[in-house]
PDB file of N, H, CA, C and O in Angstrom:
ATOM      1  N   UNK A   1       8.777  -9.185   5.207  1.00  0.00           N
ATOM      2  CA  UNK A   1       8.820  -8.053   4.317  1.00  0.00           C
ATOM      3  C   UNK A   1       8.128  -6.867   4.983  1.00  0.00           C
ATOM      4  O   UNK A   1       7.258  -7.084   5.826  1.00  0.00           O
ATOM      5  N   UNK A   2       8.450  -5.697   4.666  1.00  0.00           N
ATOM      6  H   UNK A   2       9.157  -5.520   3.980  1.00  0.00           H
ATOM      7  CA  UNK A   2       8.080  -4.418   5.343  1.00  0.00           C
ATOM      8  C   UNK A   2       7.483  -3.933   4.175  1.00  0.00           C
ATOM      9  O   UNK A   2       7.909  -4.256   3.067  1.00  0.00           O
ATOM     10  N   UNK A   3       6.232  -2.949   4.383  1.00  0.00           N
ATOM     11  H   UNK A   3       5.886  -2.686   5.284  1.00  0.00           H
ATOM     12  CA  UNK A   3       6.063  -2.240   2.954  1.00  0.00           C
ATOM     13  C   UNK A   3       6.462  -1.142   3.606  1.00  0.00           C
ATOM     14  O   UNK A   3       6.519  -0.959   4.822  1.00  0.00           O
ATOM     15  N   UNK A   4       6.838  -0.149   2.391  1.00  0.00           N
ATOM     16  H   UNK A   4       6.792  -0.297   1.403  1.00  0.00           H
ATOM     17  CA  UNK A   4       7.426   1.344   2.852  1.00  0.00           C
ATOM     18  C   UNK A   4       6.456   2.008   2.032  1.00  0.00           C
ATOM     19  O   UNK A   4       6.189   1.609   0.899  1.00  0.00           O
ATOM     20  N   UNK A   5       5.838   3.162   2.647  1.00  0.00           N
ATOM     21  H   UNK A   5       6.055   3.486   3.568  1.00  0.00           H
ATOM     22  CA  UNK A   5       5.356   4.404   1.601  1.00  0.00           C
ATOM     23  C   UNK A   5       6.633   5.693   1.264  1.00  0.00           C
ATOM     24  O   UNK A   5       7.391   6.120   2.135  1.00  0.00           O
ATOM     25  N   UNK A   6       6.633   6.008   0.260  1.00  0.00           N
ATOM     26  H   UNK A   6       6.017   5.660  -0.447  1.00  0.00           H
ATOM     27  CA  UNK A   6       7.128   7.222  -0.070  1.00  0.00           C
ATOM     28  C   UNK A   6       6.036   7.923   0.075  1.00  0.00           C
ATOM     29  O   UNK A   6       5.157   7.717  -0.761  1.00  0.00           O
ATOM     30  N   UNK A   7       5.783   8.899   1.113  1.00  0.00           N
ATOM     31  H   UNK A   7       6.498   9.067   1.792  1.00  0.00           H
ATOM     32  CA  UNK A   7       4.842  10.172   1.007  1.00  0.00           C
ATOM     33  C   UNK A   7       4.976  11.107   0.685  1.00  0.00           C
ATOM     34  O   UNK A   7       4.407  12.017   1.287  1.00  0.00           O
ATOM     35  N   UNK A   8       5.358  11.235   0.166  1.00  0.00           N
ATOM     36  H   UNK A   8       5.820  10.495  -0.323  1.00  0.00           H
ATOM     37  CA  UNK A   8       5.881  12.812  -0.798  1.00  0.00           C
ATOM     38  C   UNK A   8       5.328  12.702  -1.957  1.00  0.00           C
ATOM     39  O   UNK A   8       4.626  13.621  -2.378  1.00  0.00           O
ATOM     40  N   UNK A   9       5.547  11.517  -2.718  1.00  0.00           N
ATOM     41  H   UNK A   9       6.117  10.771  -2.376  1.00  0.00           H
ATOM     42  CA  UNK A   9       4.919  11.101  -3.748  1.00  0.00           C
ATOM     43  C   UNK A   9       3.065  10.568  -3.817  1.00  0.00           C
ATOM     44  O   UNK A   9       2.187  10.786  -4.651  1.00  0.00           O
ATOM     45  N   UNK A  10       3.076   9.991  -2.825  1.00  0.00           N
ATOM     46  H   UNK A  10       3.790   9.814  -2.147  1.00  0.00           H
ATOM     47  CA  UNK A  10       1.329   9.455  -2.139  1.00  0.00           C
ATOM     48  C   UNK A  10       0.493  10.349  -2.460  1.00  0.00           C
ATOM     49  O   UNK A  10       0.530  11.485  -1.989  1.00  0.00           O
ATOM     50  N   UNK A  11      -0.462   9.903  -3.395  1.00  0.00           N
ATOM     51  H   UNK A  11      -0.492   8.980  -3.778  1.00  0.00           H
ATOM     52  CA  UNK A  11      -1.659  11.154  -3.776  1.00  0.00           C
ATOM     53  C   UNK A  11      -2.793  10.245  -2.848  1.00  0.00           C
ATOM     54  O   UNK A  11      -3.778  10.971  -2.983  1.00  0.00           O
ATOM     55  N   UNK A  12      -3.005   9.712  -2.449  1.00  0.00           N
ATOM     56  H   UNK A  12      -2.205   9.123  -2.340  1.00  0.00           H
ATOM     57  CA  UNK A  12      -3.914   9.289  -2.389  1.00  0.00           C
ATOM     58  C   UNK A  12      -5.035   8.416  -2.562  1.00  0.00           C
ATOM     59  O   UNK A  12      -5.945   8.128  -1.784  1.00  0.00           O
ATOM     60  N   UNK A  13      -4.743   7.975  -3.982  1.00  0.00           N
ATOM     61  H   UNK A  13      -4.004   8.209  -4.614  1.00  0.00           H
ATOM     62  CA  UNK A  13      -5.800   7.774  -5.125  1.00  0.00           C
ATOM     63  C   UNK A  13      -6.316   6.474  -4.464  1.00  0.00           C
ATOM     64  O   UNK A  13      -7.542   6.397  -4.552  1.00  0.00           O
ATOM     65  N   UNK A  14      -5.819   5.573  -3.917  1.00  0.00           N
ATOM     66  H   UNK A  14      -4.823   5.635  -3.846  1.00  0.00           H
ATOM     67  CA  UNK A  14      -6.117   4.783  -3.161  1.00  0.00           C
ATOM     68  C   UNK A  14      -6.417   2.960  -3.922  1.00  0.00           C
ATOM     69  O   UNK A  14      -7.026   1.946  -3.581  1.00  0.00           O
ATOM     70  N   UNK A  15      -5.708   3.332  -4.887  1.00  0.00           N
ATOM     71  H   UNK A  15      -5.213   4.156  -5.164  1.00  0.00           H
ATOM     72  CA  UNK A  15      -5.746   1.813  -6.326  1.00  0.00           C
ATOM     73  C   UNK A  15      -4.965   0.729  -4.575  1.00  0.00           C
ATOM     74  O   UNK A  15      -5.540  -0.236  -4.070  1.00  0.00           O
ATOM     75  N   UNK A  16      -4.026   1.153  -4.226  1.00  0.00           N
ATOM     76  H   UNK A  16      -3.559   1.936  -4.636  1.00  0.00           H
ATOM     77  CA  UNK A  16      -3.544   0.190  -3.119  1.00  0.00           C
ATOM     78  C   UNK A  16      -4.468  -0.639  -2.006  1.00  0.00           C
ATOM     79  O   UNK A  16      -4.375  -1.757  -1.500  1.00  0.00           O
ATOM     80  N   UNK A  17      -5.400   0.460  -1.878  1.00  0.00           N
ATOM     81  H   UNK A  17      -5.475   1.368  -2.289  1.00  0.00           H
ATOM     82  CA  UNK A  17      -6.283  -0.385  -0.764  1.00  0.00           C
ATOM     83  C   UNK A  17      -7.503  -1.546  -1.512  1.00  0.00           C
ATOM     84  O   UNK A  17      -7.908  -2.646  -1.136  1.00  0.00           O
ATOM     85  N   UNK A  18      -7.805  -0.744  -2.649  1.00  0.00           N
ATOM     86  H   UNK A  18      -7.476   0.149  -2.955  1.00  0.00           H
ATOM     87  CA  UNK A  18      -8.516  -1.747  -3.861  1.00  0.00           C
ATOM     88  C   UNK A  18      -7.458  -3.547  -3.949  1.00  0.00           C
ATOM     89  O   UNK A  18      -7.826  -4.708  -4.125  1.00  0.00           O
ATOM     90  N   UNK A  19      -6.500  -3.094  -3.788  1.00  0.00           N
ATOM     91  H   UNK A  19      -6.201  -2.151  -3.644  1.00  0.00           H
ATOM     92  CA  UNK A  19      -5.511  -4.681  -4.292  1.00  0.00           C
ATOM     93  C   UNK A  19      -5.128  -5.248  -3.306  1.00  0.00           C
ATOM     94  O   UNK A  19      -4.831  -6.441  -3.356  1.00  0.00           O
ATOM     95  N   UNK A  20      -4.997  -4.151  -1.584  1.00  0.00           N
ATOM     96  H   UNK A  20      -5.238  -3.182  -1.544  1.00  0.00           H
ATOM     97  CA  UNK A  20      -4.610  -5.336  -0.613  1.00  0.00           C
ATOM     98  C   UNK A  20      -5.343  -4.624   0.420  1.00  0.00           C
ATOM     99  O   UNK A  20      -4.608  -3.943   1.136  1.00  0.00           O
ATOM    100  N   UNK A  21      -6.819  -4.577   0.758  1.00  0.00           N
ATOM    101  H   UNK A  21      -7.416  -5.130   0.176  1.00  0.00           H
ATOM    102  CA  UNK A  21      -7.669  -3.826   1.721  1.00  0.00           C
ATOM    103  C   UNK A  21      -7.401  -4.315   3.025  1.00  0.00           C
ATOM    104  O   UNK A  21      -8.173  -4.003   3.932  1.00  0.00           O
ATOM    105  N   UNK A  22      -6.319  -5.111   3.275  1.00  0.00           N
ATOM    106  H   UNK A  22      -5.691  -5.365   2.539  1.00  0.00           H
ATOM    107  CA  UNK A  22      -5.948  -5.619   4.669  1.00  0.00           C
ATOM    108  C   UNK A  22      -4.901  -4.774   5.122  1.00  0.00           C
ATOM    109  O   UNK A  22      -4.777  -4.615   6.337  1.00  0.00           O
ATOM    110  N   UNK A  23      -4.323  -4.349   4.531  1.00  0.00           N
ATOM    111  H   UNK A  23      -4.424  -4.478   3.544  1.00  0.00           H
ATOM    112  CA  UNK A  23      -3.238  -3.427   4.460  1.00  0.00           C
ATOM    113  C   UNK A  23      -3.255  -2.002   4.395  1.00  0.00           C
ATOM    114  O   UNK A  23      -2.892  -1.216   5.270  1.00  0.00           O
ATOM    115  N   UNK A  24      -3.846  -1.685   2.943  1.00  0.00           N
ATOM    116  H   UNK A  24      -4.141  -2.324   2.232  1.00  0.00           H
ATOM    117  CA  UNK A  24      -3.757  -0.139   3.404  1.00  0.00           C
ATOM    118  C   UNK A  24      -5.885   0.127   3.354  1.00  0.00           C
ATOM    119  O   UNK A  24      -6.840  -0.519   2.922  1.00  0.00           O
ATOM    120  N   UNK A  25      -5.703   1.268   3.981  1.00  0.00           N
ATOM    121  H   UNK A  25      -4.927   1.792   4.331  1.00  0.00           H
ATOM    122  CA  UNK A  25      -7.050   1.849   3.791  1.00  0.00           C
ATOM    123  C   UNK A  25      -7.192   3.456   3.889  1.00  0.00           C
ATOM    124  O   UNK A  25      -6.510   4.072   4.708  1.00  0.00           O
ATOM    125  N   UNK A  26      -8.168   4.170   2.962  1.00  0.00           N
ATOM    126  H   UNK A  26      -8.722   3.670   2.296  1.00  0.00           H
ATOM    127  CA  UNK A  26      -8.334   5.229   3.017  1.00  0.00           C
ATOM    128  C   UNK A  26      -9.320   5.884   3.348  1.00  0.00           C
ATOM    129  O   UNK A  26     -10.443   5.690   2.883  1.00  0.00           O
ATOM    130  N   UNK A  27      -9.011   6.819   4.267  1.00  0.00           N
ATOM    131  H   UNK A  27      -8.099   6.977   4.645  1.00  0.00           H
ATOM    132  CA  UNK A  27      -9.943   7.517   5.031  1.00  0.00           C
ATOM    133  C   UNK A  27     -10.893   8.369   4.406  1.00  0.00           C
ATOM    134  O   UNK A  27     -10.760   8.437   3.184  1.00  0.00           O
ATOM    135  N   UNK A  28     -11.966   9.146   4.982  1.00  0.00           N
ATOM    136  H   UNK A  28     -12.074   9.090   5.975  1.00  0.00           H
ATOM    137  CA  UNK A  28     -12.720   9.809   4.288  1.00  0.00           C
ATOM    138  C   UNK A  28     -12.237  11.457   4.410  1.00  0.00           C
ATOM    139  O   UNK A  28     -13.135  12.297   4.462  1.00  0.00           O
ATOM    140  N   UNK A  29     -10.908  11.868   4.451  1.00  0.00           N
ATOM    141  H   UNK A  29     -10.178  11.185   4.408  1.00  0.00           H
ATOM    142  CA  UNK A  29     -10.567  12.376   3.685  1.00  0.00           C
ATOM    143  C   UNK A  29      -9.151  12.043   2.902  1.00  0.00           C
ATOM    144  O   UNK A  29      -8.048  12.581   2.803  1.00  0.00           O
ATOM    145  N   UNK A  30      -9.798  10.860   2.404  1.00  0.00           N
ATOM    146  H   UNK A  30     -10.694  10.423   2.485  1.00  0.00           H
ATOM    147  CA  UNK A  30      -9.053  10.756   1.019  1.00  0.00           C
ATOM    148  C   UNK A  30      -7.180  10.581   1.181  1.00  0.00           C
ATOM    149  O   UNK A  30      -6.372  11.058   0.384  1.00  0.00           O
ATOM    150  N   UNK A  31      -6.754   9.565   2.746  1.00  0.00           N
ATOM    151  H   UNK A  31      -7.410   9.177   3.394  1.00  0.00           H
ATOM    152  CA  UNK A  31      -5.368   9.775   3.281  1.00  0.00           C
ATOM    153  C   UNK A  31      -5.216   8.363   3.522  1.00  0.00           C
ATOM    154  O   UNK A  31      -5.978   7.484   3.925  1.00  0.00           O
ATOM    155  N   UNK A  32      -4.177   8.396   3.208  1.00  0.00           N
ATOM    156  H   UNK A  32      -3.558   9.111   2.880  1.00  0.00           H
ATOM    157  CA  UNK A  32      -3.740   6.917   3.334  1.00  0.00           C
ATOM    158  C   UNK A  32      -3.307   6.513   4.945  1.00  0.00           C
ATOM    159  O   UNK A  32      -2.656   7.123   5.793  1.00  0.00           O
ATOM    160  N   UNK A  33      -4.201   4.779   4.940  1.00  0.00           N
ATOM    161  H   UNK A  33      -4.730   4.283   4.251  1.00  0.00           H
ATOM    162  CA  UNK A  33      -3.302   4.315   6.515  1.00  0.00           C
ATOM    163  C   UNK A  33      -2.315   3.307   5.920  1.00  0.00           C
ATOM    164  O   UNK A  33      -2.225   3.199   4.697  1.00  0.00           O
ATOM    165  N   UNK A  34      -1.905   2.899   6.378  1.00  0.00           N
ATOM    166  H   UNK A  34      -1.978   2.986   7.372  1.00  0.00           H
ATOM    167  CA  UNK A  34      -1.250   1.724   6.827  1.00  0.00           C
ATOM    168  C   UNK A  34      -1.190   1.056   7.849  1.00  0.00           C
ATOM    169  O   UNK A  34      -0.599   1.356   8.887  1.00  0.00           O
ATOM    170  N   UNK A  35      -2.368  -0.780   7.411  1.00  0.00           N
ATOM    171  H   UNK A  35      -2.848  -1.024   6.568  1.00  0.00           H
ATOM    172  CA  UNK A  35      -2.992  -1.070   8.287  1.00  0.00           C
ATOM    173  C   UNK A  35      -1.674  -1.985   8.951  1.00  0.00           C
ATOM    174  O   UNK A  35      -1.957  -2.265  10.116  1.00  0.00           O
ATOM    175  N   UNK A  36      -0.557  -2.434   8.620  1.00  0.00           N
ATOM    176  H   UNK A  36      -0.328  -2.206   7.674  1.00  0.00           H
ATOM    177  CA  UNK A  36       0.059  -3.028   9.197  1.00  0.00           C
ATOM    178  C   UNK A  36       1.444  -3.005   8.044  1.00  0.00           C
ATOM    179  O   UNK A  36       1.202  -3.077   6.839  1.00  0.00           O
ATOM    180  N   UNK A  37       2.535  -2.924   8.426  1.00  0.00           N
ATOM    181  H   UNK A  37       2.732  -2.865   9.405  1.00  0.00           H
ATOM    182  CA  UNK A  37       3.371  -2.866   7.442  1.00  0.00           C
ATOM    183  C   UNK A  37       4.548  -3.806   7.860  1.00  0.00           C
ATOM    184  O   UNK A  37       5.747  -3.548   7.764  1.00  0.00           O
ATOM    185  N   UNK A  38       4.097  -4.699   8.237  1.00  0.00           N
ATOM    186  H   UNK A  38       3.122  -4.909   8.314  1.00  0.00           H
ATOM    187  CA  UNK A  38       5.209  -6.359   8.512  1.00  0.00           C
ATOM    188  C   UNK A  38       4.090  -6.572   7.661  1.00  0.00           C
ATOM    189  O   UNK A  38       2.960  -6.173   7.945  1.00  0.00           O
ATOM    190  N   UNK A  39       4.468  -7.377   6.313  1.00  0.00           N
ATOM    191  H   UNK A  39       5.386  -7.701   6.083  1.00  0.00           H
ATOM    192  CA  UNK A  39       3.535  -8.186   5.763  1.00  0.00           C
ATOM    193  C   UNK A  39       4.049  -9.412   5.639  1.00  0.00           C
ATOM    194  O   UNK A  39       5.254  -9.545   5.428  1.00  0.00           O
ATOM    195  N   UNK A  40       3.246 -10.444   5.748  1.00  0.00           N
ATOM    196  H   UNK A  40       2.267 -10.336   5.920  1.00  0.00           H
ATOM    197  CA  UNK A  40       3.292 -11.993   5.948  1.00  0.00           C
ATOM    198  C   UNK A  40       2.850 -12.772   4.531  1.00  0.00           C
ATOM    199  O   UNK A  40       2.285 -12.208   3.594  1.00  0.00           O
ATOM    200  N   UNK A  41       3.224 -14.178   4.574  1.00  0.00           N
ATOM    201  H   UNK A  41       3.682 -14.636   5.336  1.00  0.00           H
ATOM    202  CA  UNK A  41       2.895 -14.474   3.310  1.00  0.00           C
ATOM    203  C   UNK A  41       1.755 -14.356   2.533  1.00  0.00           C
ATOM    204  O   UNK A  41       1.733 -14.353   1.302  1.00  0.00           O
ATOM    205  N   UNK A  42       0.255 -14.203   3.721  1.00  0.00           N
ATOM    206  H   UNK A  42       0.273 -14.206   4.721  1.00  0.00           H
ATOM    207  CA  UNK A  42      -0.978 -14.094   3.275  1.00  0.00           C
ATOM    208  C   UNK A  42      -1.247 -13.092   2.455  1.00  0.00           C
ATOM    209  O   UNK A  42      -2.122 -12.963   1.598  1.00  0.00           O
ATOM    210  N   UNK A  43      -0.149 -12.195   2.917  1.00  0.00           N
ATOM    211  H   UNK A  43       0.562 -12.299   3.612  1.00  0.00           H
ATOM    212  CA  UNK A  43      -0.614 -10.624   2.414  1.00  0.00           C
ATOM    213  C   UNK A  43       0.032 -10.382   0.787  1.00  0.00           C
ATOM    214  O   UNK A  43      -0.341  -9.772  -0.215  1.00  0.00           O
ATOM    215  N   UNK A  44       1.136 -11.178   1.140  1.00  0.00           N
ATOM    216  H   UNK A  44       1.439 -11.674   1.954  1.00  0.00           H
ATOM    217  CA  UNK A  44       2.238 -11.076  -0.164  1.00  0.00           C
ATOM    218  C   UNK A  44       1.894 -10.576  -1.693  1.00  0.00           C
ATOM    219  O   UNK A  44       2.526  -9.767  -2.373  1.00  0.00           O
ATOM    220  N   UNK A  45       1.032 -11.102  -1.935  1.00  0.00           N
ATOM    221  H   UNK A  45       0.519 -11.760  -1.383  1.00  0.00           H
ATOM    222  CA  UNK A  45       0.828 -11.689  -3.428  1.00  0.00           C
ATOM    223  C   UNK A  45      -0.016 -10.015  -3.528  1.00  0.00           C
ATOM    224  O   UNK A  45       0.182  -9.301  -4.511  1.00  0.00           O
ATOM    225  N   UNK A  46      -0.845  -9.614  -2.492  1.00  0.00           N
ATOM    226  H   UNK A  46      -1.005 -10.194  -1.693  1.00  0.00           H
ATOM    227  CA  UNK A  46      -1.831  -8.377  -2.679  1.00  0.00           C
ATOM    228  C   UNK A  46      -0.865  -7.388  -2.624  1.00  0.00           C
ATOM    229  O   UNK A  46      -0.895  -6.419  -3.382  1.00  0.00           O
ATOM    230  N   UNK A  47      -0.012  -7.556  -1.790  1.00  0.00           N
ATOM    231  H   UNK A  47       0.013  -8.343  -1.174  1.00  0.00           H
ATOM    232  CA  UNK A  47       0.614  -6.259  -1.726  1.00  0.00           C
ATOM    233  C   UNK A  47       1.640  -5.932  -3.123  1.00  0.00           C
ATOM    234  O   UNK A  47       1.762  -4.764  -3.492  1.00  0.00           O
ATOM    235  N   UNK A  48       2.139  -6.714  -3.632  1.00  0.00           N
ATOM    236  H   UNK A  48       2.040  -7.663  -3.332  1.00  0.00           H
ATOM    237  CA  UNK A  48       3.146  -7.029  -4.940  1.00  0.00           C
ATOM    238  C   UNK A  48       1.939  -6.426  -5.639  1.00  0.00           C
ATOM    239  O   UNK A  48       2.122  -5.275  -6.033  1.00  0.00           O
ATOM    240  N   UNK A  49       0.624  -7.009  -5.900  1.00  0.00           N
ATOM    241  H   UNK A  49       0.476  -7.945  -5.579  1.00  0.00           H
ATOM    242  CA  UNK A  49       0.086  -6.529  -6.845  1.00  0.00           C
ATOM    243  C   UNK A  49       0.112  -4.617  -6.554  1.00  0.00           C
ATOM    244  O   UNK A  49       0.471  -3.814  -7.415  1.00  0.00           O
ATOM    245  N   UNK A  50      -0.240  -4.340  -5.508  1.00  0.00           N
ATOM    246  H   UNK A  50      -0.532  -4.992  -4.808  1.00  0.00           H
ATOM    247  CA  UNK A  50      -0.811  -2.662  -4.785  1.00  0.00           C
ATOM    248  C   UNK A  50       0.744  -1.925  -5.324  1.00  0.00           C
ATOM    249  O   UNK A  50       0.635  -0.771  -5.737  1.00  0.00           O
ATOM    250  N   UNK A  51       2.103  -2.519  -5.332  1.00  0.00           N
ATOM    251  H   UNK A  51       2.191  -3.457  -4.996  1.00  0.00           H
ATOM    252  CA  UNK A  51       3.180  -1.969  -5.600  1.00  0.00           C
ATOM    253  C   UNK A  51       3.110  -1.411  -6.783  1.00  0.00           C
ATOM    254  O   UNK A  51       3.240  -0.249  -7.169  1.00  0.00           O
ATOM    255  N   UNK A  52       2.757  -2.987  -7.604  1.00  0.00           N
ATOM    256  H   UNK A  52       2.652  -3.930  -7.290  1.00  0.00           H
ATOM    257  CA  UNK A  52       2.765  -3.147  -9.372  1.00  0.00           C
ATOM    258  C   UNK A  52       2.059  -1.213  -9.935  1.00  0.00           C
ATOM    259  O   UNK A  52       2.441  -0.223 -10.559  1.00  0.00           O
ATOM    260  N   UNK A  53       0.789  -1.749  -9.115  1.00  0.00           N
ATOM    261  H   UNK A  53       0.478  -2.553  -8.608  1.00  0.00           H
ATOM    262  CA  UNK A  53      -0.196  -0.884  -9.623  1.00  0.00           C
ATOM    263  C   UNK A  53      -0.097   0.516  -9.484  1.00  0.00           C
ATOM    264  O   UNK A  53      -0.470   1.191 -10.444  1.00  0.00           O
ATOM    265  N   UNK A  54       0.313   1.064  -8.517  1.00  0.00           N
ATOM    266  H   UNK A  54       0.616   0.516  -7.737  1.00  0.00           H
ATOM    267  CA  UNK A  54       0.352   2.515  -7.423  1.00  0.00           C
ATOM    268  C   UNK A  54       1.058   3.579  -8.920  1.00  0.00           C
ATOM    269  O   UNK A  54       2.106   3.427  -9.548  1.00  0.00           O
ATOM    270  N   UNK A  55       0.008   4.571  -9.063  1.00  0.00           N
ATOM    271  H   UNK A  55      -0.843   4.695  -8.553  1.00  0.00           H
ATOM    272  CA  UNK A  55       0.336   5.404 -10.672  1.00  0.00           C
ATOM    273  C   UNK A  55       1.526   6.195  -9.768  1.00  0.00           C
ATOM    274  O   UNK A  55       2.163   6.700 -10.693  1.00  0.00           O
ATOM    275  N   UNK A  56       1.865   6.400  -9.166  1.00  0.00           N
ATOM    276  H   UNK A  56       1.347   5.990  -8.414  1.00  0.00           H
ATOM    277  CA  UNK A  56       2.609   7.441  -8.140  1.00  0.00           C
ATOM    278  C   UNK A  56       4.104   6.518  -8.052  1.00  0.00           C
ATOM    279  O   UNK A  56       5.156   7.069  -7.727  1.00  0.00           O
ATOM    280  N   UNK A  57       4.028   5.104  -8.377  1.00  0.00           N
ATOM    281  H   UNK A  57       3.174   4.656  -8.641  1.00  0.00           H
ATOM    282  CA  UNK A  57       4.935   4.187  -7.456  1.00  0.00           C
ATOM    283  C   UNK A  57       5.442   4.707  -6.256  1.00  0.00           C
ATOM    284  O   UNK A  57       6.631   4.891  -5.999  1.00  0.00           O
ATOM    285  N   UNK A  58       4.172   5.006  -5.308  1.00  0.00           N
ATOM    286  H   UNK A  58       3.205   4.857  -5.517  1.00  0.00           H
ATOM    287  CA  UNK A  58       4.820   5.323  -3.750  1.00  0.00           C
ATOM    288  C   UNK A  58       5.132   4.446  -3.133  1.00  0.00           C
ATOM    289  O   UNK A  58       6.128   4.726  -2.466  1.00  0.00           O
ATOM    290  N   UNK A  59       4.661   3.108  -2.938  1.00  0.00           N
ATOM    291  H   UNK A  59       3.852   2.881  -3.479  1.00  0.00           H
ATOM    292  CA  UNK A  59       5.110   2.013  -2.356  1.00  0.00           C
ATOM    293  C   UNK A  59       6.082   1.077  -2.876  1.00  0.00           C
ATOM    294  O   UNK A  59       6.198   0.828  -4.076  1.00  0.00           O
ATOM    295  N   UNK A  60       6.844   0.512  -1.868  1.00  0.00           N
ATOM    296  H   UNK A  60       6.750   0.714  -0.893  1.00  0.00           H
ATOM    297  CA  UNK A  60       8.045  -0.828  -2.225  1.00  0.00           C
ATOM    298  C   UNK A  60       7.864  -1.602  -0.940  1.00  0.00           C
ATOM    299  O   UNK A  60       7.157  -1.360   0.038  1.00  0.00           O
ATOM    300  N   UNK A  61       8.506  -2.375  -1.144  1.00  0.00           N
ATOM    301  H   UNK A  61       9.080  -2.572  -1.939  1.00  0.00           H
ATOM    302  CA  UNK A  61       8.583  -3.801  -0.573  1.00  0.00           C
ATOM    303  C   UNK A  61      10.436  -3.926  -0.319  1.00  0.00           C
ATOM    304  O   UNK A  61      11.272  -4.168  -1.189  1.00  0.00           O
ATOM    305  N   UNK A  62      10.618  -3.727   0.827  1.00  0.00           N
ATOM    306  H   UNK A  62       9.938  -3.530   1.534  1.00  0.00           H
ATOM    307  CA  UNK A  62      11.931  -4.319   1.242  1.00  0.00           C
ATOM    308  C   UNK A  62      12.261  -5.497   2.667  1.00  0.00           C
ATOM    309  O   UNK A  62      11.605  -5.358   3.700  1.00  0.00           O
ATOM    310  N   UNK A  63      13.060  -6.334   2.579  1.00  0.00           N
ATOM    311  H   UNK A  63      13.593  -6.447   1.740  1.00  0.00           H
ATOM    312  CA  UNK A  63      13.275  -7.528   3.431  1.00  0.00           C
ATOM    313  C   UNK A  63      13.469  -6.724   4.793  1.00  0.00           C
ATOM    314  O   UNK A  63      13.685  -7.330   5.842  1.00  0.00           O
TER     315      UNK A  63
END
């Protein structure tokens, strides 16, 4: 699975790195990384949740 950001939409707020901190992280000014975006089964379950959650729905999950 790949995660994708929509950045256009991406504020920032950073609820994603709270649900899968292996994945994304935010800098100190307040910008999103993406720590790796092949995600593996370990990651799965965090990142589904970081999708669920994101008030923006900037992120998805495609095969």
């Amino acid at each position: 699975m790949k995660v994708i950001v929509d950045w256009d939409l991406c504020d920032g707020n950073g609820v994603c790195a709270i649900e899968a901190p292996t994945v994304f992280e935010i800098d100190d000014d307040d910008e999103l990384h993406v720590l790796t975006d092949e995600i593996g089964d370990a990651e799965r379950a965090q990142v589904d949740s970081a999708v669920r959650v994101c008030p923006k729905r900037a992120l998805r999950l495609e095969p």
